[in-house]
N, CA, C and O atoms as a CHARMM CRD file, in Angstrom:
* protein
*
  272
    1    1 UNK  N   -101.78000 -68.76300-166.74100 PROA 1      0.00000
    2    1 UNK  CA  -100.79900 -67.73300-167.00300 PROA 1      0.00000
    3    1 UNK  C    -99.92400 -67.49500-165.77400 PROA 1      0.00000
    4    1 UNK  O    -98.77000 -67.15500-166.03500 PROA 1      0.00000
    5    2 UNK  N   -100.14200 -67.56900-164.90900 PROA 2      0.00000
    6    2 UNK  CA   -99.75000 -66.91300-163.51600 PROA 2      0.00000
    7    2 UNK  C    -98.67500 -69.13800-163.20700 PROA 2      0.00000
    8    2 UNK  O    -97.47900 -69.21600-162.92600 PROA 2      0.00000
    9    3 UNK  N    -99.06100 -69.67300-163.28300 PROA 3      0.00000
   10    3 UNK  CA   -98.05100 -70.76700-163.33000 PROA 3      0.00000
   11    3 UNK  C    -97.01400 -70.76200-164.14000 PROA 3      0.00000
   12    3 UNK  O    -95.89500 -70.96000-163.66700 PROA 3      0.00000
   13    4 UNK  N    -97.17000 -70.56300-165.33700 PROA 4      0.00000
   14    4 UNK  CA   -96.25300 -70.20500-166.45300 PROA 4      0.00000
   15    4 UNK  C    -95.45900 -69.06100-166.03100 PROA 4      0.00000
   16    4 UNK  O    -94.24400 -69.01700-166.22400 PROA 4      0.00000
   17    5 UNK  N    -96.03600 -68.24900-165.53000 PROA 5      0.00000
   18    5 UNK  CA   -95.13700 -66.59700-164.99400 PROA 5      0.00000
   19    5 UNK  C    -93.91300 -67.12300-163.75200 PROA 5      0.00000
   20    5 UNK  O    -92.74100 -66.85300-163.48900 PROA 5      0.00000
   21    6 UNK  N    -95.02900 -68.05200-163.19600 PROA 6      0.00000
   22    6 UNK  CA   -94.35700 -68.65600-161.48800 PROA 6      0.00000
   23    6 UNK  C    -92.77700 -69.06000-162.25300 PROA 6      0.00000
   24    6 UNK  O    -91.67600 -68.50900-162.22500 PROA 6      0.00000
   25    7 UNK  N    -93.24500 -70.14700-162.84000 PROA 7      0.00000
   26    7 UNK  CA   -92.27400 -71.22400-163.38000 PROA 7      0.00000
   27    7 UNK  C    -90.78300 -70.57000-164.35900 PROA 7      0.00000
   28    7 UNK  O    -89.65200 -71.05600-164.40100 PROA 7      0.00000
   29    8 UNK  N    -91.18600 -69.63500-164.88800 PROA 8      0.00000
   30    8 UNK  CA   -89.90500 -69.19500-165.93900 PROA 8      0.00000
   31    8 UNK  C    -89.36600 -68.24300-164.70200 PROA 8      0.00000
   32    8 UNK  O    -88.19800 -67.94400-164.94800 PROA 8      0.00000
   33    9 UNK  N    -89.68100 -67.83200-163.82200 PROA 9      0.00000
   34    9 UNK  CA   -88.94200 -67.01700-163.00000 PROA 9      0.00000
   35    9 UNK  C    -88.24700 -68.23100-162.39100 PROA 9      0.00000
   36    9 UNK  O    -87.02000 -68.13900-162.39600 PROA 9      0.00000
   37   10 UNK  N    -88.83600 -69.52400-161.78600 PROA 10     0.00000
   38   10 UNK  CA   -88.16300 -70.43700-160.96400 PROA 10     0.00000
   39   10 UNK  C    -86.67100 -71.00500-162.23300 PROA 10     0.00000
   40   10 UNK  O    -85.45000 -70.88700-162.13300 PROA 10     0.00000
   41   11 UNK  N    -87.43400 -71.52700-163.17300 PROA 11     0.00000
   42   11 UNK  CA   -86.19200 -71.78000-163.75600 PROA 11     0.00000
   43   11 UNK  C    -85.16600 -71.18000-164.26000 PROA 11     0.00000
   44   11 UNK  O    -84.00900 -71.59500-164.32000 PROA 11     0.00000
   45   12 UNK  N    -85.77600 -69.78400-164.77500 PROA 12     0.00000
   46   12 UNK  CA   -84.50400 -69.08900-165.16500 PROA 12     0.00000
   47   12 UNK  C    -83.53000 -68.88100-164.01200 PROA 12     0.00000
   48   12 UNK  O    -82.38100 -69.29200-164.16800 PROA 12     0.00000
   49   13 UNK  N    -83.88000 -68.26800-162.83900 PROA 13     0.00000
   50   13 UNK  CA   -82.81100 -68.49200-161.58100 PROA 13     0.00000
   51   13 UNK  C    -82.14600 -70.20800-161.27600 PROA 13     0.00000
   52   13 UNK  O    -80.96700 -70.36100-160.95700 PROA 13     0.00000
   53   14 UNK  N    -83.01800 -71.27700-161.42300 PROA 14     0.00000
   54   14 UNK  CA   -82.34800 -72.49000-161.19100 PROA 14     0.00000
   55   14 UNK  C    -81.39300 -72.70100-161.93200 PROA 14     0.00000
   56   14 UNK  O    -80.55300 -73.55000-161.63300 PROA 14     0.00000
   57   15 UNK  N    -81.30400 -71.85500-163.24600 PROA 15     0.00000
   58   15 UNK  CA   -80.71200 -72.52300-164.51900 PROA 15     0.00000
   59   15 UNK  C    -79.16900 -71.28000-164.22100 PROA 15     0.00000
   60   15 UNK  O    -78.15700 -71.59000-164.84900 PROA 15     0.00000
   61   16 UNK  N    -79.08200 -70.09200-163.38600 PROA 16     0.00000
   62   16 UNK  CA   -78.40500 -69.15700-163.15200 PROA 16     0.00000
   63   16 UNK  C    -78.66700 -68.24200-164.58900 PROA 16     0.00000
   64   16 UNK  O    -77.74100 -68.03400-165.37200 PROA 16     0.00000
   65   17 UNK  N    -79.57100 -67.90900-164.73900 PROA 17     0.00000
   66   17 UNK  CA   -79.90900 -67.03700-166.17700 PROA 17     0.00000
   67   17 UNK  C    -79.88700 -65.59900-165.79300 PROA 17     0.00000
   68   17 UNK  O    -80.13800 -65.18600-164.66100 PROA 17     0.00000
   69   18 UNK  N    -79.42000 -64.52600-167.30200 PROA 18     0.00000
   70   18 UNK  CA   -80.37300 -63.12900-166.36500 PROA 18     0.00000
   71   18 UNK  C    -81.36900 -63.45500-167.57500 PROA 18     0.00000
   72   18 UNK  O    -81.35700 -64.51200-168.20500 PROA 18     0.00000
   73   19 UNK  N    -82.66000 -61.85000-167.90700 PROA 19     0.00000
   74   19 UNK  CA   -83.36900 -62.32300-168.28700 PROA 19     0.00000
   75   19 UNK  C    -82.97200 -61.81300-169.51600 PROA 19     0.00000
   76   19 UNK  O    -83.77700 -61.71900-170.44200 PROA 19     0.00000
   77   20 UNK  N    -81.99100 -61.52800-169.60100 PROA 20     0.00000
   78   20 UNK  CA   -81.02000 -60.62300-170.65300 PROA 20     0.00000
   79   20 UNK  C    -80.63300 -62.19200-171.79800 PROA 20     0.00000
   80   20 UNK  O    -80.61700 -62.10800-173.02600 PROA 20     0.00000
   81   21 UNK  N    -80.37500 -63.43300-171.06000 PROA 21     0.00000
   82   21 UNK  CA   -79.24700 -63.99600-171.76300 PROA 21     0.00000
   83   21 UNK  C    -80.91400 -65.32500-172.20200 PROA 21     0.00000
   84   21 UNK  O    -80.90800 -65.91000-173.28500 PROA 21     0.00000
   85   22 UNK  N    -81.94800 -65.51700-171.31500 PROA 22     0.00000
   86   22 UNK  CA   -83.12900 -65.93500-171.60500 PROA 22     0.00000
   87   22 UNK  C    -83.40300 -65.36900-173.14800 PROA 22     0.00000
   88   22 UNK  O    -83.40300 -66.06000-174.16700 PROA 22     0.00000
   89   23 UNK  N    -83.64700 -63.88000-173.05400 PROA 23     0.00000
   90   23 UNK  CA   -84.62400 -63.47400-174.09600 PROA 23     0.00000
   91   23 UNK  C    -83.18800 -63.65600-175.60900 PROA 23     0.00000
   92   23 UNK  O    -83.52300 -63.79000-176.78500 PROA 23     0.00000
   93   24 UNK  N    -82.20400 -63.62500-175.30200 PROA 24     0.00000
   94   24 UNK  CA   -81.50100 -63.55100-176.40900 PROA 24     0.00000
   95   24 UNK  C    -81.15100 -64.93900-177.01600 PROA 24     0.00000
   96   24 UNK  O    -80.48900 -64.97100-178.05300 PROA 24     0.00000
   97   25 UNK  N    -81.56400 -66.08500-176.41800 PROA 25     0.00000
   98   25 UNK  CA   -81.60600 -67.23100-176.48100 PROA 25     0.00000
   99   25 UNK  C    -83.01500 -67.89900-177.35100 PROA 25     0.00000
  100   25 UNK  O    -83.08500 -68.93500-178.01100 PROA 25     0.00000
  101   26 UNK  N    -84.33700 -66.59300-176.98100 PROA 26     0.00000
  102   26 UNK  CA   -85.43900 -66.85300-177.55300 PROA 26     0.00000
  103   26 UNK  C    -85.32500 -66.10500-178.91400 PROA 26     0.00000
  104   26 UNK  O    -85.88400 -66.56900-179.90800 PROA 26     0.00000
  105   27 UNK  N    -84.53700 -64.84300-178.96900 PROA 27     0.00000
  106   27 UNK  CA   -84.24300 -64.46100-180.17500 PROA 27     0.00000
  107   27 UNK  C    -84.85600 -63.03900-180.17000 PROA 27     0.00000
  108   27 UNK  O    -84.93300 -62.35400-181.18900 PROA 27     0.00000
  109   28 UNK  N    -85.31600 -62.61800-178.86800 PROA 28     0.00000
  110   28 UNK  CA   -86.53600 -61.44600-177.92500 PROA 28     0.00000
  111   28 UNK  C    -85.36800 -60.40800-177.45400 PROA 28     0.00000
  112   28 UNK  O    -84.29700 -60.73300-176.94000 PROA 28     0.00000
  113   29 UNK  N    -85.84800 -58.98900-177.76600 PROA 29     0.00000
  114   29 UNK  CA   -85.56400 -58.29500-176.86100 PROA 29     0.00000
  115   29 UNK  C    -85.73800 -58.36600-175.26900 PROA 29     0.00000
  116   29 UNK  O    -86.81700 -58.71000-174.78600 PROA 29     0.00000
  117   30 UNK  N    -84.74800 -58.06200-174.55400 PROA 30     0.00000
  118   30 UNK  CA   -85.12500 -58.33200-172.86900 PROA 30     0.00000
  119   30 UNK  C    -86.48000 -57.57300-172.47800 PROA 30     0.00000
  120   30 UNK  O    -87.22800 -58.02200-171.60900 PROA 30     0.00000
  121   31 UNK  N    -86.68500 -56.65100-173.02600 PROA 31     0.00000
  122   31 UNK  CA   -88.41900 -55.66700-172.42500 PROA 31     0.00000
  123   31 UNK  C    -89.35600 -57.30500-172.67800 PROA 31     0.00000
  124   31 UNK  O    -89.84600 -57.97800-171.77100 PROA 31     0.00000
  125   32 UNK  N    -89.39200 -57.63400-174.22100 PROA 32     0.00000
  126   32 UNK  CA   -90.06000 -58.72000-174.24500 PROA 32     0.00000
  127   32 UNK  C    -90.41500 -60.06300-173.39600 PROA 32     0.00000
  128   32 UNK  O    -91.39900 -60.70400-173.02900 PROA 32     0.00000
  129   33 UNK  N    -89.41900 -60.07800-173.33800 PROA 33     0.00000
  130   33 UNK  CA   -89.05000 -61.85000-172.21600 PROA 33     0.00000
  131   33 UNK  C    -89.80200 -61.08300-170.97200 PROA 33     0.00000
  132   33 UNK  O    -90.91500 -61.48000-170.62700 PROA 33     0.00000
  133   34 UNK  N    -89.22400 -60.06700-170.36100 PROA 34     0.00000
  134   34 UNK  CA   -90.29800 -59.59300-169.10600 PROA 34     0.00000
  135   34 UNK  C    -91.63200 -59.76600-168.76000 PROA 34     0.00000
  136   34 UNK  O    -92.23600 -60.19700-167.77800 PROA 34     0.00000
  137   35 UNK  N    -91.97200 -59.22400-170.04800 PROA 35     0.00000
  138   35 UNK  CA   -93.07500 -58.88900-170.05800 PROA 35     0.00000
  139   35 UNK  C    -94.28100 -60.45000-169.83800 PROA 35     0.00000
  140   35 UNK  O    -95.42200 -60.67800-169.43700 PROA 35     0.00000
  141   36 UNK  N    -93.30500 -61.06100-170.30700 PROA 36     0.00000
  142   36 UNK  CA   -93.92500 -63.13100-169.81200 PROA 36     0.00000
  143   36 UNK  C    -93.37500 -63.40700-168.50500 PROA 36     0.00000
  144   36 UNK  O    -93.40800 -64.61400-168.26900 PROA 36     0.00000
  145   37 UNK  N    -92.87900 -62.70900-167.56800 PROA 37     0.00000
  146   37 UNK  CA   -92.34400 -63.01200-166.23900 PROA 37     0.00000
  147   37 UNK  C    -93.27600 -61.95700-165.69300 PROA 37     0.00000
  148   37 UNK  O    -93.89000 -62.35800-164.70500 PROA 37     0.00000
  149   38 UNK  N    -93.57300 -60.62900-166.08800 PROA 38     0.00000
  150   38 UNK  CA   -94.63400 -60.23100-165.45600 PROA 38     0.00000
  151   38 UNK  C    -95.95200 -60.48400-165.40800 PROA 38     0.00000
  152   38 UNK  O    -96.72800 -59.90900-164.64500 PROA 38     0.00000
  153   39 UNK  N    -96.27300 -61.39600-166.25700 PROA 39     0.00000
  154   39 UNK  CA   -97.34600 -62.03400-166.82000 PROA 39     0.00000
  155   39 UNK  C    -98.43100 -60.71100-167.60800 PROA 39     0.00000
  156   39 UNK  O    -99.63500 -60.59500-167.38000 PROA 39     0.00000
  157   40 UNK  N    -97.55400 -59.75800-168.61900 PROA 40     0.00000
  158   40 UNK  CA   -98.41000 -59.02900-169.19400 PROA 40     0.00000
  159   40 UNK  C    -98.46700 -59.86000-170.92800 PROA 40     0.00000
  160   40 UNK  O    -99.12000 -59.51500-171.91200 PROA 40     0.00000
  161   41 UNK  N    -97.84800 -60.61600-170.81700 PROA 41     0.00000
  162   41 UNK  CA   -97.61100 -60.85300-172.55500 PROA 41     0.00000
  163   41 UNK  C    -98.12100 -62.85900-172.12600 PROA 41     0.00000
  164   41 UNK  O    -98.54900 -63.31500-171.06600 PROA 41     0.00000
  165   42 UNK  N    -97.91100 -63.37000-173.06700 PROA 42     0.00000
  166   42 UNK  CA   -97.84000 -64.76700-173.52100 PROA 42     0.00000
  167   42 UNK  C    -97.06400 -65.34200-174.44800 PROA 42     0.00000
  168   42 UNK  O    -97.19200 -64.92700-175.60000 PROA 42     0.00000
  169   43 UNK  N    -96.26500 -66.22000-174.22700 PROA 43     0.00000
  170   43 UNK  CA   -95.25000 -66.33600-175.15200 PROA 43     0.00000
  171   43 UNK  C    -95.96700 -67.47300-176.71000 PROA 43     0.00000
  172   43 UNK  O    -96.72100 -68.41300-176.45900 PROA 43     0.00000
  173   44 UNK  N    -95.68300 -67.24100-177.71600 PROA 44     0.00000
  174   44 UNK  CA   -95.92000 -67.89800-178.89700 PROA 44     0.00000
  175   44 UNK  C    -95.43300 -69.61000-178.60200 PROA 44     0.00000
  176   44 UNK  O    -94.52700 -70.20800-178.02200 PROA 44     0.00000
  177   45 UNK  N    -96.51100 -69.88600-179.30300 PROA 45     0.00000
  178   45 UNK  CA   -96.19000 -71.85500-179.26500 PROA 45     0.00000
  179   45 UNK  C    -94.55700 -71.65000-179.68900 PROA 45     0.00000
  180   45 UNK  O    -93.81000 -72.16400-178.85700 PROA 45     0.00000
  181   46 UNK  N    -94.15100 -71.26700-180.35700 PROA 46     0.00000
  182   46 UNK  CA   -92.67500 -71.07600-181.32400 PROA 46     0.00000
  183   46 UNK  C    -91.81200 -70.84400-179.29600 PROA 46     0.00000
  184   46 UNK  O    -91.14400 -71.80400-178.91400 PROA 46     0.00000
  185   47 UNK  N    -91.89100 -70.16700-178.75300 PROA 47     0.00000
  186   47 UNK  CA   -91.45300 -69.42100-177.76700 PROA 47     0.00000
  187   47 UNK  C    -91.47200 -70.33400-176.47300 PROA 47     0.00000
  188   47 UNK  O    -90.56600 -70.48900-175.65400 PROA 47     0.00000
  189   48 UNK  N    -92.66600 -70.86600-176.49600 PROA 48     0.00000
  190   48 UNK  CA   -92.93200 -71.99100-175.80600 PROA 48     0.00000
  191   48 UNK  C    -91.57800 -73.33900-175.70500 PROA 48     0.00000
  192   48 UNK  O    -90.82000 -73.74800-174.82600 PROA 48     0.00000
  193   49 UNK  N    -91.81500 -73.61900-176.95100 PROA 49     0.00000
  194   49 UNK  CA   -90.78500 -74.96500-177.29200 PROA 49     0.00000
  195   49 UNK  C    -89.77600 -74.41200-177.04800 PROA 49     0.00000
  196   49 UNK  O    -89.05000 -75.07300-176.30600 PROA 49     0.00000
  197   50 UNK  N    -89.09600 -72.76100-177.56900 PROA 50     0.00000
  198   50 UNK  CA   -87.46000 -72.73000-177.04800 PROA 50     0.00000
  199   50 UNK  C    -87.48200 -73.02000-175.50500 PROA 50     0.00000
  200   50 UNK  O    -87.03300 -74.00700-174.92300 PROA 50     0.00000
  201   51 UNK  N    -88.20600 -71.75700-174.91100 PROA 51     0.00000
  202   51 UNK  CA   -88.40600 -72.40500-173.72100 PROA 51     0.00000
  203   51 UNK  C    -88.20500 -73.23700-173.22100 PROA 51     0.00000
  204   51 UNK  O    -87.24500 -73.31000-172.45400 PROA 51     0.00000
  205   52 UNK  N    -89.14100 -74.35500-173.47300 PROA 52     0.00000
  206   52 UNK  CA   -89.12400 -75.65700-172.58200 PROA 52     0.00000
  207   52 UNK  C    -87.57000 -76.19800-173.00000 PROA 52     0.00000
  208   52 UNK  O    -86.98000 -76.72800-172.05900 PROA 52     0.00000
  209   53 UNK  N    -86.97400 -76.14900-174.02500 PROA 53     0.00000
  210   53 UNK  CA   -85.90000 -76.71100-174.41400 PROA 53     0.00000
  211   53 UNK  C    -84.83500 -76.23700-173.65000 PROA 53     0.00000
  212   53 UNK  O    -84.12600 -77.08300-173.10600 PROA 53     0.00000
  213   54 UNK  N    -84.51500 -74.76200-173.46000 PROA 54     0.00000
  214   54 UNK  CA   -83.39000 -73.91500-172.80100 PROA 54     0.00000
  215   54 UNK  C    -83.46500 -74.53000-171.71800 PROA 54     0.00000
  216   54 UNK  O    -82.32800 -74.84900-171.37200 PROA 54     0.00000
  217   55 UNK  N    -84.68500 -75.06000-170.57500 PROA 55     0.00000
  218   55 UNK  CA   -84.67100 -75.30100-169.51700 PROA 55     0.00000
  219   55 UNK  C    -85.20500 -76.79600-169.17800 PROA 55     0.00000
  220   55 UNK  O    -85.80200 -77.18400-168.17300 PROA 55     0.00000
  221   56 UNK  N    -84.85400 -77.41800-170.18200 PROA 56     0.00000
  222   56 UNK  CA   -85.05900 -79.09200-170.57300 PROA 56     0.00000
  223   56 UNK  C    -86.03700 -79.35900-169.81200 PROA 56     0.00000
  224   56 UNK  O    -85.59600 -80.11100-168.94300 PROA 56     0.00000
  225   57 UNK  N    -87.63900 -79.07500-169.56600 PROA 57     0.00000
  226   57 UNK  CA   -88.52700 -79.50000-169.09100 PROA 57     0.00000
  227   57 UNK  C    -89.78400 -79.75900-170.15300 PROA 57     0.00000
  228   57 UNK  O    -89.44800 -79.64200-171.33200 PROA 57     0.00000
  229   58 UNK  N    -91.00800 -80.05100-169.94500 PROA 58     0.00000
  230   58 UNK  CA   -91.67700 -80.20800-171.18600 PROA 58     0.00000
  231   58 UNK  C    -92.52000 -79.05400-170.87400 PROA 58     0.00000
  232   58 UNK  O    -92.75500 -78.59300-169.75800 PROA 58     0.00000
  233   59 UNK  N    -93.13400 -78.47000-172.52400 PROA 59     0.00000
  234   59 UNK  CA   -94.72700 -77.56300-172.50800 PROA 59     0.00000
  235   59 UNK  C    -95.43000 -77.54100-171.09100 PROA 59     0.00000
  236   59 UNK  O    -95.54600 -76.55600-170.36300 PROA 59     0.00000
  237   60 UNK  N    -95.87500 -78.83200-170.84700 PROA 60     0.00000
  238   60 UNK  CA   -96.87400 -79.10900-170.06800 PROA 60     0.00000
  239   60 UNK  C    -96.78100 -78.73700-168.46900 PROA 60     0.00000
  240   60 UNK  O    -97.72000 -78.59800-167.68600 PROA 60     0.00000
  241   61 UNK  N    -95.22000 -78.60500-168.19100 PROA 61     0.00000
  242   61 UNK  CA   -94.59300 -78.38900-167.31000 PROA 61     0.00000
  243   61 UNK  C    -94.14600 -76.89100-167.27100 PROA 61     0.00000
  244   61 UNK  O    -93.96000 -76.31800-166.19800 PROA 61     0.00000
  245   62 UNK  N    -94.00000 -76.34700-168.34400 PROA 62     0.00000
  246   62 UNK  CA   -94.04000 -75.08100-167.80200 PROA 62     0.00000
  247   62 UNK  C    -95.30500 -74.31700-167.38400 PROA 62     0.00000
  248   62 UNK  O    -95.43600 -73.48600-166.48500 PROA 62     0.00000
  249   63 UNK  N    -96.44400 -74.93100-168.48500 PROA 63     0.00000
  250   63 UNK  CA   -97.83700 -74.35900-167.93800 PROA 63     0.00000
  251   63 UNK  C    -98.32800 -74.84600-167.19700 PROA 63     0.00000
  252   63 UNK  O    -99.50800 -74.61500-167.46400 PROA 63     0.00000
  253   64 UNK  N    -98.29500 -75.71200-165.93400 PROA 64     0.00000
  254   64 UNK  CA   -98.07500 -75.92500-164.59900 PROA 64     0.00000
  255   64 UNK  C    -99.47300 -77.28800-165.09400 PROA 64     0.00000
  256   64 UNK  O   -100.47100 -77.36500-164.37800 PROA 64     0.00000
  257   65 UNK  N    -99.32700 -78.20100-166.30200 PROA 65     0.00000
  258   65 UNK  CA   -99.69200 -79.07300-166.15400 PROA 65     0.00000
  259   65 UNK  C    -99.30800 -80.67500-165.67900 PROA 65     0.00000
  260   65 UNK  O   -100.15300 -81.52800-165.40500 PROA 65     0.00000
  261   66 UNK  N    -97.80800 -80.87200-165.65000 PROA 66     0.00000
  262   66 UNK  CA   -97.22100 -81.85500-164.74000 PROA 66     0.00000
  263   66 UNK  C    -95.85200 -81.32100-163.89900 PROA 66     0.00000
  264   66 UNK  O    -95.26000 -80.26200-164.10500 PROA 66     0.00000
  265   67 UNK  N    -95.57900 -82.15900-163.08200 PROA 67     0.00000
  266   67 UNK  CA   -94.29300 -81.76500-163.01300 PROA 67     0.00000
  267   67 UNK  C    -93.36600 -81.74800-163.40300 PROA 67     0.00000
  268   67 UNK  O    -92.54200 -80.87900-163.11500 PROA 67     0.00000
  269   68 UNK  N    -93.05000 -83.18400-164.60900 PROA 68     0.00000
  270   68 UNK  CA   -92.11500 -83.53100-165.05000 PROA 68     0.00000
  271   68 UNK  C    -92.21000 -83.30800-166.32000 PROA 68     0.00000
  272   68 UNK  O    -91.28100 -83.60900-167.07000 PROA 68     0.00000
């Protein structure tokens, strides 16, 4: 959880995001999307894939199982 938390904070800034234009992209209120950057929530497999897609990396890579 805490890699996954690391990682959407790294990319959403790499990508120049706020977390405003993230969560409206996932289809989430902004409290929501936070709440997976503060690491109080977990995002849905569904949430996951936008994810990885918005920030063209794979699943595995956001949950800090490869790099690529």
């Amino acid at each position: 959880m805490e890699v996954l938390r690391k990682n959407l904070i790294e990319l959403r800034k790499l990508h120049r995001l706020t977390q405003r234009q993230v969560a409206s992209a996932l289809g989430l209120a902004q409290p929501s999307y936070i709440r997976y950057e503060n690491g109080k929530a977990e995002p849905s497999l569904e949430n996951l894939v936008k994810l990885a897609e918005l920030f063209d990396v794979s699943i595995d890579f956001l949950c800090g199982r490869k790099e690529y």
